[in-house]
C-alpha positions in Angstrom: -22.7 16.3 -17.4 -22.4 16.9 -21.5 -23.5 20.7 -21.6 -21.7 21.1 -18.1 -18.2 20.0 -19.7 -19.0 22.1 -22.8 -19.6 25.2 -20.9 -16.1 24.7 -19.5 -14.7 23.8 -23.0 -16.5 26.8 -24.5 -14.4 28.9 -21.8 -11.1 27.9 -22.6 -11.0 28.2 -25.9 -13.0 31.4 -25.8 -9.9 32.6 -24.0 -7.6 31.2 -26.1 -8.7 32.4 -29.0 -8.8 36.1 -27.4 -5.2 36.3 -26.6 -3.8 34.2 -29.3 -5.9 35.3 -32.8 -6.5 39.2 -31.3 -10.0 38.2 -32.2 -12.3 41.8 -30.7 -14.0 41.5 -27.6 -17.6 42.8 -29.9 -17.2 40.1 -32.0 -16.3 37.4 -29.2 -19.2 38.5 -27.7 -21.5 38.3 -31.1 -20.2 34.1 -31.0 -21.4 33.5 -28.0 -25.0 34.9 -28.1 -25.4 32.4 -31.2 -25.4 29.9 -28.8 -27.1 31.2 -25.5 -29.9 28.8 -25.9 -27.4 25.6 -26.0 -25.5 26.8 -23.0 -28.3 28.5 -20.7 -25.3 28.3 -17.6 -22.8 30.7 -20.0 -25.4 33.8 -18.7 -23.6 34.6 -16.1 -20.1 34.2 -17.7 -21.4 36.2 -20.9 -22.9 39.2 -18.6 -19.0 39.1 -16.5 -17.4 39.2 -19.9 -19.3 41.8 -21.5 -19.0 43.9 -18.0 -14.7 43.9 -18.4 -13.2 46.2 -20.5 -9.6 45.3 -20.9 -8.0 46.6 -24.3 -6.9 43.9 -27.3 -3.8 42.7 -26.5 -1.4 43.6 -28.9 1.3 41.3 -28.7 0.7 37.4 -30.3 0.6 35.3 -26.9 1.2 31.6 -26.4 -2.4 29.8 -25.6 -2.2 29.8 -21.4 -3.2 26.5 -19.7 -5.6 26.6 -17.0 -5.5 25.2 -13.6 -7.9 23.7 -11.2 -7.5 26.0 -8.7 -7.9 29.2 -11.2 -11.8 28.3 -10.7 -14.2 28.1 -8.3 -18.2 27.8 -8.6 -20.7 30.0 -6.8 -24.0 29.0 -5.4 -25.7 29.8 -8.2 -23.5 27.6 -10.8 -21.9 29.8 -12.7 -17.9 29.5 -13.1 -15.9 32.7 -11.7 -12.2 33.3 -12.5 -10.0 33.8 -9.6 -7.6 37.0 -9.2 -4.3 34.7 -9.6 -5.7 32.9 -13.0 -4.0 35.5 -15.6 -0.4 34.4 -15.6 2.1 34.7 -18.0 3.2 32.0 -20.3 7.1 31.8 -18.6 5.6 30.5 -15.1 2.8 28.7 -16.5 5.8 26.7 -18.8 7.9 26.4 -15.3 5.3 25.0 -13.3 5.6 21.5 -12.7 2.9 18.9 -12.9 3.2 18.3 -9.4 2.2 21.6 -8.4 -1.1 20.8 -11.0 -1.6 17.8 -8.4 -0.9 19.7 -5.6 -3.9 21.9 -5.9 -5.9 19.5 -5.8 -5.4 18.4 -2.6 -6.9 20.1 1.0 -5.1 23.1 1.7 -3.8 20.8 5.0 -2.3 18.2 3.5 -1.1 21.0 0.1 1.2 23.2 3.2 2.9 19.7 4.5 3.7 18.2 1.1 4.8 21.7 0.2 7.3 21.5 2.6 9.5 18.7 1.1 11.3 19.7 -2.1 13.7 17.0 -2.5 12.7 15.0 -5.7 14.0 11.4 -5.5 15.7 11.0 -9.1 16.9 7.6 -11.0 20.8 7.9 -9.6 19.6 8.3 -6.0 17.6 5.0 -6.7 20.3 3.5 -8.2 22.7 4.2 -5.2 20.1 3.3 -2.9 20.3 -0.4 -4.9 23.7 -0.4 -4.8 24.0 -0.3 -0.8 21.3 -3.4 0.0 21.4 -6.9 -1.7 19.7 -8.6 -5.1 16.2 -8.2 -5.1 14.5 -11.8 -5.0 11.4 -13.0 -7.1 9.4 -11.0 -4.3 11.0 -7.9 -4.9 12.5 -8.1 -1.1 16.0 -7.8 0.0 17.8 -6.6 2.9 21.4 -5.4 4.5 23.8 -7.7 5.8 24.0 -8.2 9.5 20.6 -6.0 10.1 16.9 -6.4 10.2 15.6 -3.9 7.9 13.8 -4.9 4.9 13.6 -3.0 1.4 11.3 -3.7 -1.0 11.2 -2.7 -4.8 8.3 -0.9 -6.8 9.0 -1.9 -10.4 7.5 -0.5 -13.4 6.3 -2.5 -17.0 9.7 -2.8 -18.1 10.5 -4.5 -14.0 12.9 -1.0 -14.0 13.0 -0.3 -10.2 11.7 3.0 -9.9 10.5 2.7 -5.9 11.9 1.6 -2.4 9.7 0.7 0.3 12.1 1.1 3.6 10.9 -0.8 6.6 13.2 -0.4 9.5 13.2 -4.1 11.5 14.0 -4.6 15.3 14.8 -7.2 17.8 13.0 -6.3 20.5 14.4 -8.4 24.0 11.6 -9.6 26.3 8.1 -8.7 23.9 7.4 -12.5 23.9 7.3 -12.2 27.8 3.6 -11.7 28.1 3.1 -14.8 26.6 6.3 -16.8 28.3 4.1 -20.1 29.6 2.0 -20.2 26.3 5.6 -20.7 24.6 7.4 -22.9 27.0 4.4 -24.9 27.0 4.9 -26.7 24.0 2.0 -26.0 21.7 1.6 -24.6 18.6 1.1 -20.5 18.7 -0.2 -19.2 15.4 0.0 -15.4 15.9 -3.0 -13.6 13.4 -2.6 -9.3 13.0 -2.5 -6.9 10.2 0.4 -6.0 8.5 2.8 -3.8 10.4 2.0 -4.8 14.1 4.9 -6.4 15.2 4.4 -10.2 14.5 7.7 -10.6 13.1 9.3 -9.4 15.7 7.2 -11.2 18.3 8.3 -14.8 16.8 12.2 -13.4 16.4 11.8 -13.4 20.3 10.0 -16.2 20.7 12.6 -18.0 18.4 15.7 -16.4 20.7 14.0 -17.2 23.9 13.4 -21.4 23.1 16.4 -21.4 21.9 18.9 -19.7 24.3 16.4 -20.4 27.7 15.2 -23.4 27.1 18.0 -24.8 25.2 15.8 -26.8 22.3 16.2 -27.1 18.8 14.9 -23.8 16.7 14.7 -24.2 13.3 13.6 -20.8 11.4 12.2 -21.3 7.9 13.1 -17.4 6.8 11.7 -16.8 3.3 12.6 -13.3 2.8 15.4 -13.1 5.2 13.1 -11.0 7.7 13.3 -13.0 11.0 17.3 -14.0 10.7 18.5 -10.7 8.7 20.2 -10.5 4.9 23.0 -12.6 4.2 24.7 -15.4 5.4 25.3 -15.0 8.8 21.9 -14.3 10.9 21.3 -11.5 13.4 22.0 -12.3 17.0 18.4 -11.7 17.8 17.4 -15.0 17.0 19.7 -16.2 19.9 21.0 -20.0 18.9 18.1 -20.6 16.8 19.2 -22.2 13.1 18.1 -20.2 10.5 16.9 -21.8 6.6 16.8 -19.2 3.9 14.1 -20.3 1.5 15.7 -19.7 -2.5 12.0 -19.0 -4.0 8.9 -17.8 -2.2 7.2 -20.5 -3.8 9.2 -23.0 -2.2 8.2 -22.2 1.3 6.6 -25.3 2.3 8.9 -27.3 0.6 11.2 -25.9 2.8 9.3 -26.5 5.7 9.0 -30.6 5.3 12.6 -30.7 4.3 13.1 -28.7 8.2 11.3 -31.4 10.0 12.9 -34.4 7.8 16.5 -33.3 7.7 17.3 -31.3 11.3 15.2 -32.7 13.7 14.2 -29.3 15.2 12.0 -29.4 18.6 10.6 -26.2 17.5 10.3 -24.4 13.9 9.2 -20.8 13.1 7.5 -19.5 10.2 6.3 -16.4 9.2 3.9 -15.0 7.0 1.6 -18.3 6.2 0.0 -17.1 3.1 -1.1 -20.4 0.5 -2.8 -23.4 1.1 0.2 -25.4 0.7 2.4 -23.5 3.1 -1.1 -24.2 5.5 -1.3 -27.7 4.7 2.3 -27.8 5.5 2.3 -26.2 9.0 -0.5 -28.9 9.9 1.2 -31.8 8.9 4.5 -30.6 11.0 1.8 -29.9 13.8 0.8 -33.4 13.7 4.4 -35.1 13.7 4.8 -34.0 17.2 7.5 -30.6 16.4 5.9 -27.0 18.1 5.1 -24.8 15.5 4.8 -21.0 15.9 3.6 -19.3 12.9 2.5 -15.8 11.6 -0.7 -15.2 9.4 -2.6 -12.0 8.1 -5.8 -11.3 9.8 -7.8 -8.8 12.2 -9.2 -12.1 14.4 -9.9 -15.5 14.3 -13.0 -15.4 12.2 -10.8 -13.7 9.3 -8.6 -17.1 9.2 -12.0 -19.2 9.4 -13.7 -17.2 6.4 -9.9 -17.7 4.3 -10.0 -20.7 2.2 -6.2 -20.6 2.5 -5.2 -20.6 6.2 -8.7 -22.1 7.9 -7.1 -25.6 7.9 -4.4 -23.9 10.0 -7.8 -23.6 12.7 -9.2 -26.6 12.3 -11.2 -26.1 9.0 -14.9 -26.0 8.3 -17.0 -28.9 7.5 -20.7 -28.6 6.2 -22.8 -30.8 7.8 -26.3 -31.9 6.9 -28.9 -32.3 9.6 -32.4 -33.8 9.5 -35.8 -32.4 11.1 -35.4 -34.3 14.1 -31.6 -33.5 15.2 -32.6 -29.7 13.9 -35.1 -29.7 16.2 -33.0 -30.8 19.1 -31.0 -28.3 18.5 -33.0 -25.6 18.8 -34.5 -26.7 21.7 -30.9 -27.0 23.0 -30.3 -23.2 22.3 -33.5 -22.1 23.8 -33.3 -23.9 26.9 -29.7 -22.8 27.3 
């Protein structure tokens, strides 16, 4: 890898030093055979340099910067300039470094991104913030009366300098498939990746016990996803009550404070993400109120193997058997 980067090195600044010192082509030529036997792969290069015979340029020229795509290796190693790598010094100063990047990428992917020249600058980002609310401590916030949810990319100095747009939906009658699961009375935690649709799901579920079967709803909405910014929550929850949570860290906190102070029949939470919001969703569990809940996770085993959430299945216990009871066991799984 050291005498391969050299070679490369040795390449630019042989070419820099051509067109910027007006150094001869003999003489170039005379510095690099000093130095065949450190660079055995600069053979080839030397024999297609000694080959051309373009004049000395006679005009003083600004050293030209190389791209990635001005080279391309053959099968025999050696490093070949393209037709396009000569340019002059006024485009190679215009070109951007997203066009360096570019050419990096698979000609696929270089003709789609190609296609979209808009540049998002600071004062689009700035009117962008000025349309949604204040961003809370999890860099979430939302627009009034709607379900959509923006998040904020911040930089070391927490200057917004991203938006993450995710366009939300109430979606009437996607709880139906699981109608007599929900009217049943248990607990429902729903478990899929991010991006699925459990959100919505549990909006639904929260409009249908609320406006069907008349009960008490009680939606713990941390960041304002499930009821919709501001005051006021979207009419996709239906009569459901909706809590707004003032710190994500407060979550479960807000969840006892649900089952103490508003007697709900039913409460709905999303995103379970810590042990205490877990240990929280048990103990409401336990007092006899339905809980439907959200968590991350491909299946069940990803909420058992999480040290977080596997209390929200039950938990794992590690359990100690002797010879005999191992024995039995086995026999137990052979026989069945």
């Amino acid at each position: 890898m050291r005498s391969m980067n050299s070679r490369l090195l040795l390449i630019d600044l042989q070419s820099s030093c051509y067109s910027a010192r007006q150094i001869p082509l003999s003489s170039t030529l005379t510095s690099l055979s000093t130095i065949t036997s450190s660079f055995r792969r600069t053979r080839g290069v030397q024999r297609r340099i000694a080959s051309s015979k373009s004049p000395t340029p006679s005009v003083v020229r600004d050293p030209e910067i190389r791209r990635p795509g001005d080279r391309y290796r053959k099968g025999n190693g050696s490093v070949i300039e393209s037709e396009n790598s000569v340019s002059t010094s006024s485009s190679v100063n215009s070109s951007s470094e997203l066009d360096l990047l570019l050419e990096l990428l698979p000609l696929r992917m270089r003709t789609e991104l190609n296609g979209h020249t808009e540049i998002v600058k600071h004062e689009d980002l700035k009117h962008a913030i000025s349309k949604v609310g204040d961003f809370s401590d999890d860099n979430r916030s939302g627009i009034d009366s709607s379900l959509h949810r923006i998040s904020a990319i911040r930089n070391r100095k927490m200057q917004i300098i991203g938006l993450t747009c995710r366009v939300g939906r109430a979606v009437s009658g996607s709880a139906d498939i699981i109608r007599d699961l929900v009217e049943g009375g248990g607990s429902i935690l729903v478990i899929g990746r991010p991006g699925v649709g459990k959100t919505t799901l549990i909006r639904e579920i929260a409009r249908m016990l609320a406006d069907d079967q008349r009960k008490r709803v009680v939606i713990v909405d941390t960041s304002n996803e499930i009821g919709g910014d501001g005051d006021v929550p979207h009419a996709g929850i239906g009569r459901a009550r909706r809590m707004q949570v003032p710190n994500v860290n407060m979550q479960h906190n807000v969840m006892i404070e649900a089952v103490e102070n508003h007697m709900p029949e039913t409460i709905i939470i999303d995103e379970i993400g810590t042990e205490l919001e877990a240990l929280a969703a048990s103990t409401i569990a336990q007092r006899g109120v339905q809980l439907v809940g959200t968590a991350h996770g491909m299946t069940i085993d990803n909420i058992i193997k999480n040290p977080s959430l596997q209390i929200l299945v039950g938990g794992i216990e590690s359990v100690t058997l002797g010879d005999e009871e191992a024995k039995e066991k086995e026999s137990a799984e052979d026989n069945s």
